[in-house]
N, C-alpha and C positions, 0 to 999 in steps of 0.2 A: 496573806491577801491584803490590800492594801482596803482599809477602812473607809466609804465615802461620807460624805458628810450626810446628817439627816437632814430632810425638808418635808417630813412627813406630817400630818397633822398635829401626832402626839409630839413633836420637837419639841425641846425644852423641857419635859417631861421626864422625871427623875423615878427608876422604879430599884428596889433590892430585892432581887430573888432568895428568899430563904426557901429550899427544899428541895426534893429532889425526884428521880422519876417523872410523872406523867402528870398529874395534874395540876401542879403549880408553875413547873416549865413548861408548860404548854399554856397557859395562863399567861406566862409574861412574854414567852415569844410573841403572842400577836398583839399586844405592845409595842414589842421591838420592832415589827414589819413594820409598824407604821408610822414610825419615829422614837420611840421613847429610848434613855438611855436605860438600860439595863445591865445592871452588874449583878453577875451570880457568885453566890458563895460557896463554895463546893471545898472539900475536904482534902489536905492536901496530900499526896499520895495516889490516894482511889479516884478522888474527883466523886463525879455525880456517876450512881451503880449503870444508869442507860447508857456510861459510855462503853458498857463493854455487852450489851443486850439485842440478840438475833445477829445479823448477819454484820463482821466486822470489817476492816480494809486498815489492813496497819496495826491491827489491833484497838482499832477504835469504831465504833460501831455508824455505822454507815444512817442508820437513823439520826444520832446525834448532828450530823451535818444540817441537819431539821429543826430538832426539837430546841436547840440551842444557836440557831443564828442571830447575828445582831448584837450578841449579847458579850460580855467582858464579864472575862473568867478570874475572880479572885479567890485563892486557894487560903482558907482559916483555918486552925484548931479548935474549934467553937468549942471544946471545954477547956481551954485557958483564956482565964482573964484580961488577958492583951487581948487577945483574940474579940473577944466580948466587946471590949471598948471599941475596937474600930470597927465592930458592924454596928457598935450603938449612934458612934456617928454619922457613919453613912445611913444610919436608917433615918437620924433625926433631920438629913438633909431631904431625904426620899419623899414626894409626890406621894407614892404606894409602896407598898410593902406587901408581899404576896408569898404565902409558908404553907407549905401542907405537910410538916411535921406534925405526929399526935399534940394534942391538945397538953397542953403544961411545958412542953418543950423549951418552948420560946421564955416563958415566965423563967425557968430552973437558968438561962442567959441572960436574965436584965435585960430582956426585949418582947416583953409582952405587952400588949395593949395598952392596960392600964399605966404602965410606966412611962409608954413613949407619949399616951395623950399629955399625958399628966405635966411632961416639957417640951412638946410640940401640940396645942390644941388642933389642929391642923393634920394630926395623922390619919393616913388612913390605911387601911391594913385588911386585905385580903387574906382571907382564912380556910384552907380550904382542908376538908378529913373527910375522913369516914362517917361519919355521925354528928357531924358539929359541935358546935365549944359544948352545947347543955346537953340536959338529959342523962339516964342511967346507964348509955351505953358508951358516953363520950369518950371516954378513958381506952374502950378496943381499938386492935387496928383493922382498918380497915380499907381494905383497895377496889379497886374498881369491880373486880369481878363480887363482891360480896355488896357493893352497891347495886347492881344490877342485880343483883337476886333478894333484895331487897325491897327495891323501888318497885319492882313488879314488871319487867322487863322481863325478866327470867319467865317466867311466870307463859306469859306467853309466845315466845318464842320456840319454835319446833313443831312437831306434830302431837296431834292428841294420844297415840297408839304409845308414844314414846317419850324417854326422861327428858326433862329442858334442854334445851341447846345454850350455847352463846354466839354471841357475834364474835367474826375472828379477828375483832382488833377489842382495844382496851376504852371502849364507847365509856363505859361509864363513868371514867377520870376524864375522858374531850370532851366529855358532856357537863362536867360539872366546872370544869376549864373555863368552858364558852358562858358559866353561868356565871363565873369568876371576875371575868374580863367587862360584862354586862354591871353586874354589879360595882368594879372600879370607877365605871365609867359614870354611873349614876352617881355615886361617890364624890368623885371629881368634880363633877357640876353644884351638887350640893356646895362641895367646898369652895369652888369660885366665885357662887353668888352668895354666898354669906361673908364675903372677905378674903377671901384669896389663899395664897402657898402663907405662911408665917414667915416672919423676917427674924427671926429671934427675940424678937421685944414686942409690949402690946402698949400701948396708950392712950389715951382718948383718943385721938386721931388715926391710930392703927391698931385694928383689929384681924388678929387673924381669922382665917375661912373654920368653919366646923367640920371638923373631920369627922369620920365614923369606922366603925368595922365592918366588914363585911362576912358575913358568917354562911362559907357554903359546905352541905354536908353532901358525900355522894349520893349517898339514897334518894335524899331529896329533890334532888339534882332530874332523876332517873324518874325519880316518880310526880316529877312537874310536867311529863314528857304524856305520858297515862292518855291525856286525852278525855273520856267520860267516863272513866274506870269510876271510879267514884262515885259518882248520881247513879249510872245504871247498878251499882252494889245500893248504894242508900236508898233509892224511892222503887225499885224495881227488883234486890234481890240477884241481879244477874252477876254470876263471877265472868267474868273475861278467860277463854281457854286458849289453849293452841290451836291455830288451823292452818297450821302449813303454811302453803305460798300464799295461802290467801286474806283478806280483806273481812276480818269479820263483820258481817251487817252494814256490808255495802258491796251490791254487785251488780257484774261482775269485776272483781279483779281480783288476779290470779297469777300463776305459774303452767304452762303447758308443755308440752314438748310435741315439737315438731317431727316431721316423719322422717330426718336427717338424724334423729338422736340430740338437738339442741334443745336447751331453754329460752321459753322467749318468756315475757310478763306481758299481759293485757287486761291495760283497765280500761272497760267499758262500762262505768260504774253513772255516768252521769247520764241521765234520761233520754236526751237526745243524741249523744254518742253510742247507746244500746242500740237505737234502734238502725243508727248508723252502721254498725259492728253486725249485727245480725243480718241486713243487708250483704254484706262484703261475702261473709260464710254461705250465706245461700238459704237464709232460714227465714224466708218472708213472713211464713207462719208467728215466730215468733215477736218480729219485728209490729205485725199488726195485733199482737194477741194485747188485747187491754187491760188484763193484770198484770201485764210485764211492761206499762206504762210509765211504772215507777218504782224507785228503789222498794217501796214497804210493799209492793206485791213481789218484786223477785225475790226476798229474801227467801220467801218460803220454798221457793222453787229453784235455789241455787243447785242443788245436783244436777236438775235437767238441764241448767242452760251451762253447765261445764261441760256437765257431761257433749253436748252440741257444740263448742268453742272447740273440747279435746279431739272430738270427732272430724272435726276440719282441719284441726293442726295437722293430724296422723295423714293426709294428705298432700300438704304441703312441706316446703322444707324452708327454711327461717329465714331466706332471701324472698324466697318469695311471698312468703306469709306477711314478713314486713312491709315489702314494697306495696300486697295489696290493701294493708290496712292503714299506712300511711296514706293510701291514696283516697280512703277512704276516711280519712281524719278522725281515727281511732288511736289515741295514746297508747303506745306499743315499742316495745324495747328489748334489746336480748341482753343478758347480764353480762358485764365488762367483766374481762380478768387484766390487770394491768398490762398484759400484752395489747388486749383491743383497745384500751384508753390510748397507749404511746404511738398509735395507727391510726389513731379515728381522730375523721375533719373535723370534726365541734372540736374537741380537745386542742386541736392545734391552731382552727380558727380565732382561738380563745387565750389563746397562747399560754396554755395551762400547765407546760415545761419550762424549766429555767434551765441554763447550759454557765457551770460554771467548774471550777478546776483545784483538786489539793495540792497543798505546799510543794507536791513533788513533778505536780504539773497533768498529774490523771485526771481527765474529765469527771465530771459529776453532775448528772441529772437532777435537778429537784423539782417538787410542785412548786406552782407558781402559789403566791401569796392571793389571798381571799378573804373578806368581798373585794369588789373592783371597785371600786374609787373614781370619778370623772377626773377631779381635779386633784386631788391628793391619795394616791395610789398607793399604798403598803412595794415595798421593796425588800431584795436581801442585798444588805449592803458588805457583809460577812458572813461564809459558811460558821459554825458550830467551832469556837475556835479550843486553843490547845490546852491543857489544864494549866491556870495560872498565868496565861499570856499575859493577859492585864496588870498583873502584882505592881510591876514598878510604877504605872501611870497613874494608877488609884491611890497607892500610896503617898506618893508625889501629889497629889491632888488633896490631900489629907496634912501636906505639910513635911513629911516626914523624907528626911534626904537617902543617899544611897549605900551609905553608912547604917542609918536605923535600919533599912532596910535588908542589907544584908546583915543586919541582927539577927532581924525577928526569923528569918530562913535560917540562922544557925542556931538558935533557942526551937524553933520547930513552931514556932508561932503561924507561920504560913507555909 
């Protein structure tokens, strides 16, 4: 696929992906959507393990067309010493650096923090694991699903009768991803207004920017997300449980099912949407009852106003339920499965699909990039490309002619 130029806000912006999986390449793809150049280092042979994970096409994994757009695929032996030097160069020329190998990984390559500050003051380096660089636990491994049971996510997810659930996607590494990317960015400003990218040299008249680390752990990540978890355990004792579909300690909102056999969610949880929503159901009673004025008297009484929300669903069926409580300006919603998102107007009003085609000419659907930008918009400029597509132009960009370069591919270096 032919490579467009960026114009994205991060243009100019140099990033090295060291790592692999979910949360580090997920971290620098949204980056890449919106200009940055990103080069990945991935292993060469296997490449990065997501390119052969859930559902394939070609034998490459139809998510990777995703998690890796944008991005220049360079194939290393990262435990040979050549290998080493040219990600130390590329790192010392890199904006950021973004890794969520265990913690010492990077050090045991002469590419750990302390080394690249030490000749780039200017570095900044995205860090992202299980448990973060400190502590007694830093040294485990750890992935998202052990974050999330961690952070306390686990914790409350499912119902109370039964063992935790998870969420069916890998939340706890896009969660610590987005905490990733937040964190570069804050980074990056740091570094600009203290002096800028470094030019290789410092002098009284040029100094470079201060760089920093960014140190994200997934738990942390997970349990930044909590909410009031915390106070209500400290000054009040209270553990946070599972409740289902619903909203602890704020009602109503919830999960019901209509008399069609569907799910819909309705939050009627803010004071004068209650009384809206009670309205629409036919329960005037409760609509004027004056301890149901306010969230702190319904809680107490959350069965009975389910129980009367469940009791109307069972009559209606989930067009219609919709249509009357939209009309009735009650927040209401039936749960998408990707069939209804790739059908439904918001979605396409929104233009939340991208239509774009593999090497071999087969269409390929993706989501569209997020957030939405006025004036400088995130793009895919490139699907998820082929392992090591990049080699000769990185190289080349490093000095190195097509001689050395078919070296290092007969040494096993790349």
């Amino acid at each position: 696929m032919k490579h467009q130029t960026s114009t994205g806000p991060l243009s100019g912006i140099k990033v090295l992906e060291l790592g692999t999986l979910i949360a580090g390449p997920f971290c620098s793809r949204m980056l890449a959507e919106f200009g940055a150049e990103v080069i990945k280092i991935e292993a060469p042979e296997t490449g990065d393990p997501l390119r052969q994970w859930r559902v394939l096409k070609d034998g490459t994994s139809l998510w990777w067309s995703v998690q890796a757009r944008n991005k220049k695929s360079l194939t290393l032996n990262m435990k040979n010493p050549r290998a080493q030097e040219i990600a130390l160069r590329l790192a010392l020329e890199a904006d950021i650096i973004i890794e969520n190998y265990r913690p010492g990984v990077l050090e045991k390559w002469n590419l750990g923090y302390a080394d690249l500050k030490q000749r780039n003051p200017a570095t900044i380096m995205v860090r992202l694991s299980g448990y973060g660089q400190t502590g007694p636990l830093r040294d485990l491994p750890g992935f998202g699903a052990i974050g999330e049971s961690m952070g306390g996510i686990r914790h409350v997810s499912g119902y109370p009768d039964r063992p935790p659930v998870r969420i069916g996607i890998s939340i706890g590494d896009s969660i610590a991803a987005l905490h990733g990317v937040i964190g570069a960015m804050l980074a990056l400003r740091h570094r600009d207004v203290t002096g800028g990218r470094w030019n290789g040299k410092e002098s009284e008249h040029c100094k470079a920017g201060q760089g920093q680390m960014v140190d994200v752990a997934l738990y942390e990540s997970v349990f930044n997300l909590m909410e009031s978890l915390v106070p209500e355990y400290a000054q009040a004792g209270v553990v946070r449980e599972r409740t289902g579909g619903a909203l602890p300690g704020i009602v109503p909102s919830n999960t019901y099912t209509t008399g069609d056999g569907k799910n819909i969610v309705i939050a009627g949880n803010g004071d004068a949407i209650f009384k809206r929503l009670m309205i629409a159901i036919g329960r005037q009673d409760m609509a004027d009852d004056p301890q149901l004025a306010r969230n702190d008297g319904r809680v107490p009484r959350t069965a009975d106003i389910d129980q009367a929300i469940q009791a109307w669903c069972d009559t209606q069926t989930i067009d219609t339920a919709m249509a009357l409580l939209q009309a009735a300006d009650v927040p209401v919603g039936k749960i998408y499965s990707v069939r209804d998102m790739m059908s439904d107007p918001q979605f396409l009003a929104r233009n939340m699909f991208e239509q774009h085609a593999f090497a071999d000419g087969a269409p390929l659907t993706l989501p569209a990039v997020t957030p939405k930008l006025s004036e400088t918009p995130g793009v895919t400029r490139w699907i998820g490309p082929a392992l090591g597509e990049h080699n000769a132009e990185i190289l080349r960009s490093l000095g190195y002619d097509d001689a050395q370069i078919a070296q290092l591919k007969q040494d096993r270096v790349i």
